[in-house]
Backbone as CSV, one residue per row, in Angstrom:
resi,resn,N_x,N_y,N_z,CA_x,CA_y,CA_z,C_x,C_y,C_z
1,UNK,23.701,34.252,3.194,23.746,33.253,4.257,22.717,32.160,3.972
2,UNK,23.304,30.915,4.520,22.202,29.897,3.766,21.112,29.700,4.673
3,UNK,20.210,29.089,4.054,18.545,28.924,5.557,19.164,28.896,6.647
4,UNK,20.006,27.232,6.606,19.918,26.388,8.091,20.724,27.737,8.909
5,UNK,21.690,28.280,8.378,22.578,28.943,8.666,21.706,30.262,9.629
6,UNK,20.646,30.700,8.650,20.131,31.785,9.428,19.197,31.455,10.181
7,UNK,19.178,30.338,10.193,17.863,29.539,11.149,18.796,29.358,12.814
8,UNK,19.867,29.147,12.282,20.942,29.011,14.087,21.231,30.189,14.332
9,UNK,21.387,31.377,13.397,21.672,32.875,13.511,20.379,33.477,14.746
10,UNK,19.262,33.157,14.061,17.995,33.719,14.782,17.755,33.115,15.788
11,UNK,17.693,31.674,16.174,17.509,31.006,17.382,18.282,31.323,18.524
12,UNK,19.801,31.400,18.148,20.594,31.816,19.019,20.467,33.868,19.536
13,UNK,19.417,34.445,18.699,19.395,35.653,19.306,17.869,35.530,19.771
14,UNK,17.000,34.846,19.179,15.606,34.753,20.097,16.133,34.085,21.590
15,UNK,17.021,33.291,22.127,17.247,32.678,23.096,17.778,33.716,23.977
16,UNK,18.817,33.919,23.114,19.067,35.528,23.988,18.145,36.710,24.470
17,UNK,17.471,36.595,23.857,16.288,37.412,24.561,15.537,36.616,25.298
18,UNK,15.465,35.892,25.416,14.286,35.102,26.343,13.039,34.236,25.637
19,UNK,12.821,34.620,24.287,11.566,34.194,23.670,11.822,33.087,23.736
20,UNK,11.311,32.075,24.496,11.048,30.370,24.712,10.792,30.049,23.715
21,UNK,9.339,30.300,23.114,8.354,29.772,22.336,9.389,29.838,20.907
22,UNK,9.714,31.139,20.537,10.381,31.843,19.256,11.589,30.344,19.243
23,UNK,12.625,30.480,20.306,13.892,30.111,19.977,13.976,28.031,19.803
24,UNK,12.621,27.742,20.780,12.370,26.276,20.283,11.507,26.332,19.169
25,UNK,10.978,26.878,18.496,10.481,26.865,16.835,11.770,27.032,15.963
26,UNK,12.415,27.505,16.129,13.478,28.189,15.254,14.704,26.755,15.734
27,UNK,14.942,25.990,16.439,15.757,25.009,16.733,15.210,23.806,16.106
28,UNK,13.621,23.758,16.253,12.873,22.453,16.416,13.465,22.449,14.004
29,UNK,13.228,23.481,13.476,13.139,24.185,12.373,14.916,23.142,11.784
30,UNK,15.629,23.912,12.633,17.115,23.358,12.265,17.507,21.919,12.611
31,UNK,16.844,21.704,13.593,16.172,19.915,13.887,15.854,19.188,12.578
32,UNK,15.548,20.021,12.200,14.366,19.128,11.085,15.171,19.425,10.115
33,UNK,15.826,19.911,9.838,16.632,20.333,8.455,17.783,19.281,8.808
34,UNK,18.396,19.200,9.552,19.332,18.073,10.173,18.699,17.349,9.838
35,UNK,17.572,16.498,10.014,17.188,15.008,9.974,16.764,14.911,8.889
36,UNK,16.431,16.092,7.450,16.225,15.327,6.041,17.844,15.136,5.734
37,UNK,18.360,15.679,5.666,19.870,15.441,5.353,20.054,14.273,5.437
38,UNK,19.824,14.097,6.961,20.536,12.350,7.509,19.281,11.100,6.803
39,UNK,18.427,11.896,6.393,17.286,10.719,6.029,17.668,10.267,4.563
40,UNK,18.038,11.482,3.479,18.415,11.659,2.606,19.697,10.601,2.345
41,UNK,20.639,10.410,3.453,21.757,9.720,3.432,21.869,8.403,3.876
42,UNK,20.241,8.120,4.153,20.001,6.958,4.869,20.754,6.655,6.149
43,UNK,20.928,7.216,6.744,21.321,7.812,8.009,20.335,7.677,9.289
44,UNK,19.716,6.396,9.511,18.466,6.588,10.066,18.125,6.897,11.160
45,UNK,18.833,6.300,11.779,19.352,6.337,13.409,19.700,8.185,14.049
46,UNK,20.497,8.590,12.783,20.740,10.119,13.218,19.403,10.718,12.715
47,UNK,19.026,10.463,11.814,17.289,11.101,11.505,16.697,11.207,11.977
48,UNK,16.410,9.733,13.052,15.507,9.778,13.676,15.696,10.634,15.200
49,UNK,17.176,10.959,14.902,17.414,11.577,16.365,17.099,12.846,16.059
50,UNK,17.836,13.663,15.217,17.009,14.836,15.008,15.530,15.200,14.701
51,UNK,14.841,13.710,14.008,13.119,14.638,14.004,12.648,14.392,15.396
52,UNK,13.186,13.571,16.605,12.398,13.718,17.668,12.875,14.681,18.675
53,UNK,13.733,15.175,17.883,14.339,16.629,19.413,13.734,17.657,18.872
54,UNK,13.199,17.626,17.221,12.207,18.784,16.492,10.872,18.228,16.845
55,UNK,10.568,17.127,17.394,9.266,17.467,17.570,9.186,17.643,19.602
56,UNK,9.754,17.892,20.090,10.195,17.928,21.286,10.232,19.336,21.733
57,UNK,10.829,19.661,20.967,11.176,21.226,21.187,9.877,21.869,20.033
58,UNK,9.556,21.365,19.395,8.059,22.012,18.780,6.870,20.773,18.477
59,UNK,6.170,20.484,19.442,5.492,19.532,19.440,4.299,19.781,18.204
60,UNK,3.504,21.314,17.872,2.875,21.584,16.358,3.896,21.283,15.049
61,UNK,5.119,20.650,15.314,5.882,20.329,14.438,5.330,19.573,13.404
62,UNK,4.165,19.281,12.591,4.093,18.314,11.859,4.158,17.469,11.079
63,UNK,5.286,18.585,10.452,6.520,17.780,9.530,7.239,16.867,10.003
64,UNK,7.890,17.736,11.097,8.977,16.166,11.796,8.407,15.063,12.156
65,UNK,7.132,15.251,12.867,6.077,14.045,12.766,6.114,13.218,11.939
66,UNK,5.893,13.214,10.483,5.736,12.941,9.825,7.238,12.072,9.027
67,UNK,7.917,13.034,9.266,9.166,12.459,8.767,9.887,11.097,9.792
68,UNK,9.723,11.718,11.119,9.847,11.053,11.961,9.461,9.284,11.985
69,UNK,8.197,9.146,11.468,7.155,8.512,11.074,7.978,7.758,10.157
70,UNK,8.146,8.329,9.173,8.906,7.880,7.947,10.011,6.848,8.125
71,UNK,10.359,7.706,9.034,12.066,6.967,9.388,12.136,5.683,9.920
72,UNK,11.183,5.635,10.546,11.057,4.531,11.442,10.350,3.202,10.051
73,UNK,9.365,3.890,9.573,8.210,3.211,8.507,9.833,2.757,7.361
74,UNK,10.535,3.054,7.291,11.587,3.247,5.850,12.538,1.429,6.760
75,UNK,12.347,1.341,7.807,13.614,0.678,8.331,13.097,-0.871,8.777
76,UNK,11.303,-0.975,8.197,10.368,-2.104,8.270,11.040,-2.987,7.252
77,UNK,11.413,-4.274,7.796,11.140,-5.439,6.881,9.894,-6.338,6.014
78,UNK,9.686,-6.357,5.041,8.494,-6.476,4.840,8.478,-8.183,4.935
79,UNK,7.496,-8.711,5.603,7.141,-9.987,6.101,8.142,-10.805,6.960
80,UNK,8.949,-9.480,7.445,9.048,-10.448,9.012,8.776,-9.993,9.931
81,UNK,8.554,-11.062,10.977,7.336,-10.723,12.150,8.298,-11.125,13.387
82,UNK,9.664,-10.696,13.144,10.634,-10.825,13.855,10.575,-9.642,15.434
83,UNK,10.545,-9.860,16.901,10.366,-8.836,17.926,10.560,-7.648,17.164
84,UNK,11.858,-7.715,16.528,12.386,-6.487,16.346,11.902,-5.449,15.312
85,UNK,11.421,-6.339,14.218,10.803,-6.027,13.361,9.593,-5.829,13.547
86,UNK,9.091,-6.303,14.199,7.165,-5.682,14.597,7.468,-4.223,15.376
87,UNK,8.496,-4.126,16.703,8.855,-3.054,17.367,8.965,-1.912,16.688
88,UNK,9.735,-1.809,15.297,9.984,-1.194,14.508,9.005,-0.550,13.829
89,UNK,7.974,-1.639,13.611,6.574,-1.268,12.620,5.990,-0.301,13.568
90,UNK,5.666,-0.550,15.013,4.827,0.034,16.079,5.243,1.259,15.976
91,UNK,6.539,1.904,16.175,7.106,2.774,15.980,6.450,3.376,15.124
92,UNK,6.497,3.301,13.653,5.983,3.905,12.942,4.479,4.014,12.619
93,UNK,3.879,2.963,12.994,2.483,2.963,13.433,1.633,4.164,14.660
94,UNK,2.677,4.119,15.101,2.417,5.020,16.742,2.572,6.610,16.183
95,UNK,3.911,6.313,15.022,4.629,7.993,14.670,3.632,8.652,13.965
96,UNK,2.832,7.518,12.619,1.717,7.936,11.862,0.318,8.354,12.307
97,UNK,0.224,7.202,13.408,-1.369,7.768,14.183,-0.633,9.275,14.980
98,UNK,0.205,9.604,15.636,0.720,10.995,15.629,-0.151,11.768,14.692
99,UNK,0.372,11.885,13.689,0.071,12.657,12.337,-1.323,12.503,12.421
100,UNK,-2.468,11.836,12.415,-3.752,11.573,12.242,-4.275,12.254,13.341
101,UNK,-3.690,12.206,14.721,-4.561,12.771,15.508,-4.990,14.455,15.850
102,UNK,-3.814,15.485,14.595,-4.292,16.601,14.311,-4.909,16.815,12.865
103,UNK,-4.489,15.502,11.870,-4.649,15.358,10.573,-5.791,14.241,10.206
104,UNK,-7.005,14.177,10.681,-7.532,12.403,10.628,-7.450,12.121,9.124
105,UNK,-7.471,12.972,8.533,-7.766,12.191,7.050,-6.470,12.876,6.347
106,UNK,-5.217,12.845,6.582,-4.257,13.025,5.910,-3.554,11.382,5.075
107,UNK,-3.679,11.712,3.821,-3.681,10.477,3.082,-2.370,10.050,2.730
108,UNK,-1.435,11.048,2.840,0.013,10.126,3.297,0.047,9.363,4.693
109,UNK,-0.840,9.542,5.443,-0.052,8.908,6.318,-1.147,8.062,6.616
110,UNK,-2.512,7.663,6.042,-3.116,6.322,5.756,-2.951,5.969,5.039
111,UNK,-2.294,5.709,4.010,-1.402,5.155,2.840,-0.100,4.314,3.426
112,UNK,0.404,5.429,4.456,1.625,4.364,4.815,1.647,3.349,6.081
113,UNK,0.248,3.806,7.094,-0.375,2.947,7.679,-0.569,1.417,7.291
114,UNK,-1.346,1.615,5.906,-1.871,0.541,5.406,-0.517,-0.401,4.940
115,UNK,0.246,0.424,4.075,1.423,-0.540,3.672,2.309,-1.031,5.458
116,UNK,2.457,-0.252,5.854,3.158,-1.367,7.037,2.272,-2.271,7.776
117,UNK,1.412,-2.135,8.396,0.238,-2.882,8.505,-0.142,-4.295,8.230
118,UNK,0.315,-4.042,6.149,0.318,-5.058,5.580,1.816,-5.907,5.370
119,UNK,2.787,-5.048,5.817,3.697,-6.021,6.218,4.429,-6.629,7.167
120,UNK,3.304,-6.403,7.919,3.786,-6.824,8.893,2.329,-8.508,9.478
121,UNK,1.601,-8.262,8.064,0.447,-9.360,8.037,-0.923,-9.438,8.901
122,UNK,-0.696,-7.497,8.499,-2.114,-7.469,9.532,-3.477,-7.146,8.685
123,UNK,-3.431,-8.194,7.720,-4.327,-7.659,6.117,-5.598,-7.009,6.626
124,UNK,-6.773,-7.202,7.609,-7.643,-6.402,7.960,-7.685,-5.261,8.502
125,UNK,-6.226,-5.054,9.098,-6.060,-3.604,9.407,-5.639,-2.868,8.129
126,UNK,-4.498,-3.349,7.096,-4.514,-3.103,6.140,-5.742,-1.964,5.513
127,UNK,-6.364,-2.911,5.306,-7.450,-2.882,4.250,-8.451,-2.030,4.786
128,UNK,-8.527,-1.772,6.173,-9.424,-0.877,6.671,-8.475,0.277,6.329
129,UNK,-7.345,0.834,6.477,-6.748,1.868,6.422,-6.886,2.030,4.946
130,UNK,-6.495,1.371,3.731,-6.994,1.617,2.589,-8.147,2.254,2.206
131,UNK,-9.886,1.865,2.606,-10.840,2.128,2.707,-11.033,3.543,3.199
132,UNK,-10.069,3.823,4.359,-10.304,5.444,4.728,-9.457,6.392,3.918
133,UNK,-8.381,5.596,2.910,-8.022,6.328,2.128,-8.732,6.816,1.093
134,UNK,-9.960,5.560,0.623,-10.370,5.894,-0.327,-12.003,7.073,0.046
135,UNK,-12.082,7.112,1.685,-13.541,8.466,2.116,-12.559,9.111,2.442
136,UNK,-11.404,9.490,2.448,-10.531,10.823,2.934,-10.574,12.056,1.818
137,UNK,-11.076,13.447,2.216,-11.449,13.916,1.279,-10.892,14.474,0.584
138,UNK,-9.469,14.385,0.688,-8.655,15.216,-0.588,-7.628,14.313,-0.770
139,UNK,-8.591,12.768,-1.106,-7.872,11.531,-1.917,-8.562,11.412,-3.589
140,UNK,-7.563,11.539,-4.499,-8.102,11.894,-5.579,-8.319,10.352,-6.052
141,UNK,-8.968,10.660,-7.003,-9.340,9.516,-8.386,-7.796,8.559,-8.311
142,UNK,-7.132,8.905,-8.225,-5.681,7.917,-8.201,-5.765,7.382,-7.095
143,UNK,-5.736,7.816,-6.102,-5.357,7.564,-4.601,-5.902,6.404,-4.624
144,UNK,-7.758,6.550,-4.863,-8.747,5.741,-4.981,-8.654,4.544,-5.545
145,UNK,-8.575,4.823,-7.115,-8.150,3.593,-7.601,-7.762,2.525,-7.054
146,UNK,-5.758,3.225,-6.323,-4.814,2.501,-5.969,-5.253,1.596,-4.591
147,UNK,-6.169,2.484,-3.910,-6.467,1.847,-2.816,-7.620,0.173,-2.555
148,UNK,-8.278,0.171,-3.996,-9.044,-0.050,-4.153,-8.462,-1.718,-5.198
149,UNK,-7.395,-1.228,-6.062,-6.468,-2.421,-6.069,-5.731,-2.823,-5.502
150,UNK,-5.345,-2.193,-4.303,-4.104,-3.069,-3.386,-5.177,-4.162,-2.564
151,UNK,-6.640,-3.772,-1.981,-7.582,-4.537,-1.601,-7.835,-5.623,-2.279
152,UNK,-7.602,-5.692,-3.605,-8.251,-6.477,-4.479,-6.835,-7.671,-4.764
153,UNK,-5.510,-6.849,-4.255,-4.741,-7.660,-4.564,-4.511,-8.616,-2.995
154,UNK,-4.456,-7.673,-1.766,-4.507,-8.926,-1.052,-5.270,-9.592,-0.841
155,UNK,-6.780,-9.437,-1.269,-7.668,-10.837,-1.080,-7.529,-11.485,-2.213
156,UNK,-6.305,-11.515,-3.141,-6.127,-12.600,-3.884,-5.160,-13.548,-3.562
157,UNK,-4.075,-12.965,-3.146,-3.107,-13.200,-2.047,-3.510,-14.625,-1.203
158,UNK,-4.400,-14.295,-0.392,-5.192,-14.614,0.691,-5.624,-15.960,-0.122
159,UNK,-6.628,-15.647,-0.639,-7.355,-17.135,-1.551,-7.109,-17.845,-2.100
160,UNK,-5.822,-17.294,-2.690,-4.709,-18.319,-3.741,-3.835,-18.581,-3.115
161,UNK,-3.624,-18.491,-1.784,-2.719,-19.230,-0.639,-3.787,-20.501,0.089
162,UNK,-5.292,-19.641,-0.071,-5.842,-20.962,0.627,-5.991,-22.198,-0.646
163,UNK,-6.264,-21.586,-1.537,-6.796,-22.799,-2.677,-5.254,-24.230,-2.763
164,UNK,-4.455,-23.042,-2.423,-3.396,-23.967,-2.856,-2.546,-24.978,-1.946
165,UNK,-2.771,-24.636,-1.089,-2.407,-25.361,0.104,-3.454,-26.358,0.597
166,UNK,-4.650,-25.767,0.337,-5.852,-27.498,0.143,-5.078,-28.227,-0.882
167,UNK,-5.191,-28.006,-2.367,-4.545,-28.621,-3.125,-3.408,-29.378,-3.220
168,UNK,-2.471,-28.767,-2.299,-1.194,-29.443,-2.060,-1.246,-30.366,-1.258
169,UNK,-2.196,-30.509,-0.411,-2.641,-31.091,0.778,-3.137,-32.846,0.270
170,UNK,-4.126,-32.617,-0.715,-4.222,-33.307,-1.841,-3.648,-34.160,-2.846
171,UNK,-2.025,-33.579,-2.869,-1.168,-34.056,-3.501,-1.538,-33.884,-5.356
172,UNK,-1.728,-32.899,-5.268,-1.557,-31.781,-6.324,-0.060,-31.204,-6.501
173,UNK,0.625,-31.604,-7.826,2.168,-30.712,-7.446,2.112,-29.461,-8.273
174,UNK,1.575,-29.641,-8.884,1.747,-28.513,-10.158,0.493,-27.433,-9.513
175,UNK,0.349,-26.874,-8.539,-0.550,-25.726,-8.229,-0.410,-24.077,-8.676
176,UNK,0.284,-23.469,-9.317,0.809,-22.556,-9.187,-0.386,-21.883,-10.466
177,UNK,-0.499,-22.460,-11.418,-1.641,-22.240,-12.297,-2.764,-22.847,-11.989
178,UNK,-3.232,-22.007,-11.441,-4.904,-22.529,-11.262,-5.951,-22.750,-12.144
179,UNK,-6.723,-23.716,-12.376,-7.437,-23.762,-13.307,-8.695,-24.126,-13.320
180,UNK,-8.922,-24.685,-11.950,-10.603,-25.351,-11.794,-10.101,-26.513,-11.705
181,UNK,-9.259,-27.511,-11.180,-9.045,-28.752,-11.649,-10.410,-29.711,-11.621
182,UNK,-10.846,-29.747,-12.445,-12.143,-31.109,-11.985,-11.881,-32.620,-11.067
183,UNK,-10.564,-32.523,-10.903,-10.314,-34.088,-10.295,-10.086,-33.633,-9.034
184,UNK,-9.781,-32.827,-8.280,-9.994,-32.672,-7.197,-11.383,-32.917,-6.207
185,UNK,-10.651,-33.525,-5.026,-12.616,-34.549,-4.231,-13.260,-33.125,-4.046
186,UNK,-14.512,-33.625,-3.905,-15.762,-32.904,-3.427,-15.464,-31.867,-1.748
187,UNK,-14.450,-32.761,-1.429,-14.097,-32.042,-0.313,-13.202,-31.342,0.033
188,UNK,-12.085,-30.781,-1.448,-11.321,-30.296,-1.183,-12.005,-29.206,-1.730
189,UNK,-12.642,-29.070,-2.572,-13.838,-28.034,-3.091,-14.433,-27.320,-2.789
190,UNK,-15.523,-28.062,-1.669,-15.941,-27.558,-1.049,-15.128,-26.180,0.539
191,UNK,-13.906,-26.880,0.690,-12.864,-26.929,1.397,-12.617,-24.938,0.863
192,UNK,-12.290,-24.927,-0.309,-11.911,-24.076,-1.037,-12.842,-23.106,-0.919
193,UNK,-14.314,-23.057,-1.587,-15.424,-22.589,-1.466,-15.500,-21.651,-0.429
194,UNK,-15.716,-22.566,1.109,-15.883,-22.374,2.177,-14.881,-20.853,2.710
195,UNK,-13.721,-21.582,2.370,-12.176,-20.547,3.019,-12.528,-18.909,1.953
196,UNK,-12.711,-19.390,0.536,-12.460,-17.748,-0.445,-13.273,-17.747,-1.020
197,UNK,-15.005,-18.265,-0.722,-16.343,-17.340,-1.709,-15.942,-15.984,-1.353
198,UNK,-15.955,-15.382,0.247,-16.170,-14.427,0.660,-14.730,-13.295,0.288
199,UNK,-13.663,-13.652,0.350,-12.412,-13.280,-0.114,-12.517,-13.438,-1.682
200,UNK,-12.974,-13.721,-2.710,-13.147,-13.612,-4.069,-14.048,-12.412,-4.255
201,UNK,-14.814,-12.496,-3.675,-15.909,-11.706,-4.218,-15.724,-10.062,-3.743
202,UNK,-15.596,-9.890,-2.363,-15.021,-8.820,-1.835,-13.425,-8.018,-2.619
203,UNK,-12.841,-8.946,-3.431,-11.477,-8.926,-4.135,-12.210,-8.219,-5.375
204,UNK,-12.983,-8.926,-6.358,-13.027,-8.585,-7.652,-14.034,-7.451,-7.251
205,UNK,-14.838,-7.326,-6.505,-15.920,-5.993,-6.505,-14.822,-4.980,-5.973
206,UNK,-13.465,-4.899,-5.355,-12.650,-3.658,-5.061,-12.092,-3.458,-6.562
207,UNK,-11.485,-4.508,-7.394,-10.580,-4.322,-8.684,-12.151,-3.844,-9.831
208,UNK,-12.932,-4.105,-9.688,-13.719,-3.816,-10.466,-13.959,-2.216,-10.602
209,UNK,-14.028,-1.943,-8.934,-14.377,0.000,-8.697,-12.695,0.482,-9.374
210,UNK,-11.476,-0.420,-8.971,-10.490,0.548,-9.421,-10.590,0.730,-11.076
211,UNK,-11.119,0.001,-11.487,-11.434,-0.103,-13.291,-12.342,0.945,-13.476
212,UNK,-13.541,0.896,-12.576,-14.668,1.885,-12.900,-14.103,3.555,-13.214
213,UNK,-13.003,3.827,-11.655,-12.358,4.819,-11.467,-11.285,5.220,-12.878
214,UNK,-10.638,4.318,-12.674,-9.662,4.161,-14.434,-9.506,3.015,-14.873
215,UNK,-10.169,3.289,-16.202,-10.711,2.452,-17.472,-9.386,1.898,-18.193
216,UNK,-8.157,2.469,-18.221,-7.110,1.487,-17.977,-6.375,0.855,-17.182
217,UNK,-6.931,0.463,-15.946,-5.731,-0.386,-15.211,-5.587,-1.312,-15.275
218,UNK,-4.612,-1.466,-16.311,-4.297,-2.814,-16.665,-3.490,-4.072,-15.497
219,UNK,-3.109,-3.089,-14.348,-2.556,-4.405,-13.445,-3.991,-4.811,-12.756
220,UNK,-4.549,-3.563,-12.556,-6.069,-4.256,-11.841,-6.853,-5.209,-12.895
221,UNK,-7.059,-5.200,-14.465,-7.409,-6.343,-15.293,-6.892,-7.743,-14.702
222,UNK,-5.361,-7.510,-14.797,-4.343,-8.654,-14.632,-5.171,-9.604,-13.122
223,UNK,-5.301,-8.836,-11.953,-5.521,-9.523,-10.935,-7.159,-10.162,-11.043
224,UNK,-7.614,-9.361,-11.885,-9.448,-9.466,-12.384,-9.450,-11.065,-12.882
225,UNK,-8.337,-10.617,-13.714,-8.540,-12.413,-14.280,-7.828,-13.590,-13.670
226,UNK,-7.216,-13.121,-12.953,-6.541,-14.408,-11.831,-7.719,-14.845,-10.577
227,UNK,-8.581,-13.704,-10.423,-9.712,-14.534,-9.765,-10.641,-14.384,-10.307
228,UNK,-10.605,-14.635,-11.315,-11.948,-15.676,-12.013,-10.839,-17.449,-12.220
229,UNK,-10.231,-17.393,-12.219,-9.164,-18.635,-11.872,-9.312,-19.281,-10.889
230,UNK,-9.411,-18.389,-9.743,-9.263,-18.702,-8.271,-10.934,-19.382,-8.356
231,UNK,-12.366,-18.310,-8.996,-13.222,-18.736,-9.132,-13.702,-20.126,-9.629
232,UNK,-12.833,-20.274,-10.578,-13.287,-21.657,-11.057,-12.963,-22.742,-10.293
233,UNK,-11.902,-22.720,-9.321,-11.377,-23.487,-8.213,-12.448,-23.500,-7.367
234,UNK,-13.423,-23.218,-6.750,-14.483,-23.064,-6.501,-15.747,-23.540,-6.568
235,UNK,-16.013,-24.197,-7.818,-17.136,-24.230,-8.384,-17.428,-25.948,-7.998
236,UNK,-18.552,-26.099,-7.148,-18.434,-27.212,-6.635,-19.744,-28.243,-7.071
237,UNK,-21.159,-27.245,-7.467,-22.332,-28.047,-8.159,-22.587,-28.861,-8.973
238,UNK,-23.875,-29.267,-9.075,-23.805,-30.101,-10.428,-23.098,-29.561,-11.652
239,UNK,-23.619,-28.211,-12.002,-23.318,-27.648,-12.876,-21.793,-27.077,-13.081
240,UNK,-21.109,-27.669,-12.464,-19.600,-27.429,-11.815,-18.941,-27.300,-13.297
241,UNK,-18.863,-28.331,-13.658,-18.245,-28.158,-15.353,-18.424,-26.917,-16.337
242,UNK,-19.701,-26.586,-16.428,-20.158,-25.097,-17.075,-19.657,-24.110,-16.396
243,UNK,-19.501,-24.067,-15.055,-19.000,-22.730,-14.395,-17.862,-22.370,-14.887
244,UNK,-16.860,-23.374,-14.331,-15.758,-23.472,-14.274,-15.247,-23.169,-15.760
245,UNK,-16.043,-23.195,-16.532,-15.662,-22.780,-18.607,-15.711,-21.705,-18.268
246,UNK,-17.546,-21.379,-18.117,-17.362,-19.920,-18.043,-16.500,-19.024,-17.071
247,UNK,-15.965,-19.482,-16.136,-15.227,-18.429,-15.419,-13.927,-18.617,-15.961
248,UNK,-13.418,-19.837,-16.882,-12.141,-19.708,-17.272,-12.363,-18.875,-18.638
249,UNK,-13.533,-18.562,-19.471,-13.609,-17.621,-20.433,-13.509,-16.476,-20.043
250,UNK,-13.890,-15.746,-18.994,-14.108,-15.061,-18.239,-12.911,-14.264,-17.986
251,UNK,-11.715,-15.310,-17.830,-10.505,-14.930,-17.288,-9.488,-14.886,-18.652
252,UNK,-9.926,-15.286,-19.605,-9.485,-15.267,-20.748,-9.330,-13.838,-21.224
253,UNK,-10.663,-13.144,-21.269,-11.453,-11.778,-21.730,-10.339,-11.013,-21.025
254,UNK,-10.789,-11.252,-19.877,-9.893,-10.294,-18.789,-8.377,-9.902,-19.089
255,UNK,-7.901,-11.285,-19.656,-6.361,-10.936,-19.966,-6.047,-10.157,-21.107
256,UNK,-6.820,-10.158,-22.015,-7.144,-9.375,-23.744,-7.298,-7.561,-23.064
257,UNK,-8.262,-7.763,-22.314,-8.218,-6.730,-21.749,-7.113,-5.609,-21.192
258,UNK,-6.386,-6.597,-20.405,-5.565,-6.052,-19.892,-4.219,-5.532,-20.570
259,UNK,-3.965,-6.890,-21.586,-2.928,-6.651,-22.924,-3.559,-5.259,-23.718
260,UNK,-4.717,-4.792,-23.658,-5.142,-3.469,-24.780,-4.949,-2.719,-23.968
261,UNK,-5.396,-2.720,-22.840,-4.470,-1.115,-21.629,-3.466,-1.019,-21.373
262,UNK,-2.665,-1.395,-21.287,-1.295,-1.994,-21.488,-0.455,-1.047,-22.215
263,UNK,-1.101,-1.745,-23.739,-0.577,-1.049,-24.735,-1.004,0.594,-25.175
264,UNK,-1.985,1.036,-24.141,-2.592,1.944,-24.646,-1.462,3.068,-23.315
265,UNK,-1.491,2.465,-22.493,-1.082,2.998,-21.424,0.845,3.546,-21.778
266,UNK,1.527,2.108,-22.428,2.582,2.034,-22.880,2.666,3.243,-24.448
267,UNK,1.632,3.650,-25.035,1.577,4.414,-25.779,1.946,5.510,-25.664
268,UNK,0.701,5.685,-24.409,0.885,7.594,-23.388,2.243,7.793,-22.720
269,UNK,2.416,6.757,-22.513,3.603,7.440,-21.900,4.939,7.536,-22.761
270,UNK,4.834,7.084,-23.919,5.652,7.149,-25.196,5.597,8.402,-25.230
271,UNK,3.836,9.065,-25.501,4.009,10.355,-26.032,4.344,11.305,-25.104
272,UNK,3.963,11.038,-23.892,4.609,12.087,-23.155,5.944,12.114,-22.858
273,UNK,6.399,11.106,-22.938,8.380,11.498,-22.914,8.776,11.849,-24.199
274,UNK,8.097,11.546,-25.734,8.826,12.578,-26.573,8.346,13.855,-26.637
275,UNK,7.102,14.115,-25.656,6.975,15.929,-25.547,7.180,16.300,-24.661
276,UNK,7.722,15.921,-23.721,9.074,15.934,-22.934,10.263,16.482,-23.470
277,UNK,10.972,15.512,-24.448,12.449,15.794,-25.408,12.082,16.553,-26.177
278,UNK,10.980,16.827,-26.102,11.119,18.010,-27.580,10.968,19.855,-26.730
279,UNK,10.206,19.688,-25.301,9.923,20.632,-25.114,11.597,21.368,-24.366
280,UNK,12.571,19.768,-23.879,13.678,20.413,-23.386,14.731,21.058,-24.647
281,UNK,14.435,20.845,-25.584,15.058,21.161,-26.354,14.799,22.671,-26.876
């Protein structure tokens, strides 16, 4: 007889006896087996109907929680801030803090905090939920890393939306490669300065720890050297000309860098899929 099968077998004779507690565990159980199916089938609407009658009928349910969570988190548009679409996010915002308030440091579900959060353009909530991913204590060296470059990627996000929209402002057309332009006024500079010292610096000191953590991440290189770019956009002193070299050398290094992890990275995983094929064989 299959699980689900003996899971309605037993519920329906714990009920018969009376055991409350027994026969809504054992339903909440077949609840939940119903709603990966339908989740599985993208089925969301029925998913979501079965993980909330499993967490209903077993409120220590914390799977369905979780899945529950999911369902709702799976059906987010990312960057629209449409009623319906924020409603949607809350949902799953509401389903995940669920999960946290018997789990505080369960790192699936500040992981997926942070990603809806962030798409729904709430980058400081974001980024705080990242941060507790990275003191949650059974978030490993990866977790960390990752958490530590997604920070680094939206305050680049952030700065290279402000740099560029001064610039455009300016009547700059070609913005998309940043470079330090020197002909830009003193006040669009300063302009720049003002909006992303604090968003640069907070950016490359997160991509820097995900490097510290692993010595190849080559997408965290990649973003390393796009703000020293953003940096040279920046550079507003006398000495404005020298900066702006050195931070475009700077960003040079960075990319060499990133091309040798890359390839080193593109290596490993060469070798592990032919000892892979050799071991299925």
């Amino acid at each position: 007889m299959k699980l689900n099968a003996r899971l309605r077998v037993l519920a329906a004779l714990l009920c018969a006896l009376g055991t409350t507690t027994g026969c809504n565990f054992l339903k909440s159980r077949d609840q939940l087996t119903k709603g990966v199916a339908a989740f599985k089938s993208a089925q969301y609407e029925q998913a979501t109907n079965y993980f909330q009658n499993a967490v209903n009928l077993d409120p220590k349910n914390e799977t369905a929680k979780m899945y529950l969570a999911t369902t709702y988190a799976s059906q987010v548009v990312p960057n629209l801030t449409t009623p319906e679409n924020l409603a949607m996010a809350q949902k799953a915002i509401d389903g995940f803090n669920a999960v946290l308030a018997t789990s505080p440091d369960d790192v699936t579900a500040l992981k997926q905090l942070a990603w809806i959060t962030r798409q729904i353009q709430k980058y400081d909530e974001s980024k705080a939920y990242e941060l507790k991913v990275i003191s949650a204590p059974k978030a490993t060296d990866a977790d960390k890393a990752e958490a530590y470059y997604i920070v680094g990627t939206v305050n680049w996000q952030l700065a290279y939306k402000n740099a560029r929209d001064i610039l455009a402002a300016e009547g700059f057309e070609n913005v998309n490669g940043l470079t330090g332009d020197p002909k830009k006024s003193k006040n669009a500079c300063a302009k720049i300065q003002q909006q992303n010292t604090g968003l640069v610096k907070e950016g490359m000191d997160a991509l820097n720890k995900a490097i510290e953590i692993n010595p190849n991440y080559d997408d965290a290189m990649q973003y390393l050297q796009l703000d020293y770019r953003l940096l040279a956009e920046q550079e507003c002193g006398n000495d404005a000309d020298a900066m702006r070299k050195k931070d475009l050398a700077a960003a040079d290094e960075w990319t060499q860098k990133a091309m040798g992890a890359r390839k080193i990275n593109e290596a490993a995983k060469e070798k592990k899929a032919s000892q892979g094929a050799v071991t299925m064989q």
